[in-house]
C-alpha positions in Angstrom: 6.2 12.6 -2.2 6.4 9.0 -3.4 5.1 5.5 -2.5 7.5 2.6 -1.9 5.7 -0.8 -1.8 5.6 -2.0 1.1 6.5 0.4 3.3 4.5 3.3 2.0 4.0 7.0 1.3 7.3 8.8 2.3 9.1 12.1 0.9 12.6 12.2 -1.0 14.7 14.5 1.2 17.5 14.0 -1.2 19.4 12.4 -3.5 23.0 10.7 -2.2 26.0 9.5 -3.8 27.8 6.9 -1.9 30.5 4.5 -2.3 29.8 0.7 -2.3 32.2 -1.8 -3.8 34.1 0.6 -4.9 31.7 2.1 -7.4 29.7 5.3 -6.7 26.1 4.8 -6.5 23.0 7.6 -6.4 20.4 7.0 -4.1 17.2 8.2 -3.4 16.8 9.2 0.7 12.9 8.7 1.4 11.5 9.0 4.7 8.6 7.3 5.3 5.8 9.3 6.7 4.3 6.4 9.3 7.4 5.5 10.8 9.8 8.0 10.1 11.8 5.3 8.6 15.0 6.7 6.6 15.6 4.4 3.4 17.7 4.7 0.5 16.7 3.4 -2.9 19.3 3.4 -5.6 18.2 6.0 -8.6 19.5 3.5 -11.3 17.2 0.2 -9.9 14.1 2.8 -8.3 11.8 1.9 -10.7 12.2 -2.1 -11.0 11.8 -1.4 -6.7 8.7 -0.1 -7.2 9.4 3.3 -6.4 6.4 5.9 -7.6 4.9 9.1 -7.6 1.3 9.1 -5.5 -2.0 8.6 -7.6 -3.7 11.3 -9.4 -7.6 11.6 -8.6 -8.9 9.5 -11.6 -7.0 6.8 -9.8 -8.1 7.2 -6.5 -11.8 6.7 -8.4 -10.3 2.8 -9.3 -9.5 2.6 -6.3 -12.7 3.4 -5.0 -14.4 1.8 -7.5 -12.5 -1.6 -6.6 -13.1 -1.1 -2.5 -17.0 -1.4 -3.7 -16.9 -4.6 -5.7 -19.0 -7.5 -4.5 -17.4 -11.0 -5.7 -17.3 -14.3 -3.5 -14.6 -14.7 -1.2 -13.4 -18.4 -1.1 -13.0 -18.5 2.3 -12.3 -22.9 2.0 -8.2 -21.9 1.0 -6.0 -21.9 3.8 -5.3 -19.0 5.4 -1.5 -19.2 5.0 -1.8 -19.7 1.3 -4.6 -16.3 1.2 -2.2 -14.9 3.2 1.0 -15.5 0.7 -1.5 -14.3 -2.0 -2.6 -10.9 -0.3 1.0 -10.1 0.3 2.5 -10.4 -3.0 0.2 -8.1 -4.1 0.7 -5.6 -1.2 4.2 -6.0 -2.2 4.2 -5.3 -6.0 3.0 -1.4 -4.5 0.1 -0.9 -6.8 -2.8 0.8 -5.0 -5.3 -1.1 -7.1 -3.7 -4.7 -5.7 -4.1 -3.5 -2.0 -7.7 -2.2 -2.5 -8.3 -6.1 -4.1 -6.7 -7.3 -0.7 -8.3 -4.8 1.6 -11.8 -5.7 -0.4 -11.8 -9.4 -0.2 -10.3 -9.4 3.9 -13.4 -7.2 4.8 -15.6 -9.5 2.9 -14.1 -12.6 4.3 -14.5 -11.1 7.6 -18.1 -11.1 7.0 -17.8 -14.8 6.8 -15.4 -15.8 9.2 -13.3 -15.1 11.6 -9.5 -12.9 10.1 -6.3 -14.8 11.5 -3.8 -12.4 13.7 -2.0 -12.6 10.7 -4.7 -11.3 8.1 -6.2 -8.6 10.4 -2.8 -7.3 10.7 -2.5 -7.2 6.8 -5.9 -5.7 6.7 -4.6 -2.8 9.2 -1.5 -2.4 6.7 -3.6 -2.2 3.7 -6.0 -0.1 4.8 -3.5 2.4 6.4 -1.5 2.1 2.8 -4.9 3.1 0.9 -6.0 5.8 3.6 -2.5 8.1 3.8 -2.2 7.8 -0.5 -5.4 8.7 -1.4 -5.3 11.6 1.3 -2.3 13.0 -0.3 -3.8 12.3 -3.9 -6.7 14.2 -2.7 -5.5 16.6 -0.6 -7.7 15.7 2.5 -7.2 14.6 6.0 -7.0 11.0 6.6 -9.5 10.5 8.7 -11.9 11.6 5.7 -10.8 8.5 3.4 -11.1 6.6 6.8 -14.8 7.5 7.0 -15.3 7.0 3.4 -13.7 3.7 3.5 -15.7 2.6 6.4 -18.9 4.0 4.4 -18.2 2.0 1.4 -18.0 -1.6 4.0 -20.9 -0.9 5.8 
């Protein structure tokens, strides 16, 4: 099991060689466990692409630890420009970015109204977080759901 930003938690079925250019490449064949989604990530560029394993437990305690922060939202930016923000750092793939983005959406939704756009983001964040820390902690899903939900009541 591995997480690929963006697109999530997914397992390597296998390792390819294929022929592109003319030059023989490796890659990494992940399926990704929401969507069934079949990619293939070179093995020589995996880790500049963010490929990684899932987080141990003391991680999933950052995490957590992060999801319960309390810090002013500035809800006065745009919501296109909090929107770029939140998804560059759903894209870099580190859990501790999406919690910050998950953490500050719920909060700003206690303010104001979420654009289409950023409840949307909110529903991939979450569902990022959720099937990770599952697997970190070997639990069902809808346990880190509750939990979550716990933490922003």
């Amino acid at each position: 099991m591995a997480v690929y930003p963006a697109h999530g938690v997914g397992m390597i079925e296998g390792i390819e060689e294929r022929e592109i250019g003319g030059q023989s490449t490796s890659f990494y064949v992940m399926r990704i466990l929401d969507s069934s989604m079949v990619v293939m990530i070179p093995t020589s560029t995996s880790k500049s692409a963010g490929l990684r394993r899932i987080i141990d437990t003391g991680e999933v305690k950052k995490v957590y630890s992060i999801l319960k922060e309390r810090r002013d939202v500035k809800s006065s930016t745009p919501w296109n420009q909090r929107y770029r923000k939140y998804m560059e750092k759903i894209r870099t793939g580190s859990p501790f970015e999406i919690a910050a983005v998950l953490r500050d959406l719920y909060l700003l939704q206690s303010d104001k109204e979420l654009s289409f756009g950023e409840r949307k983001m909110m529903d991939t964040a979450r569902s990022l977080l959720v099937k990770e820390i599952a697997l970190a902690k070997d639990t069902a899903e809808e346990t880190v759901a509750a939990d979550m939900e716990r933490i922003f009541s």
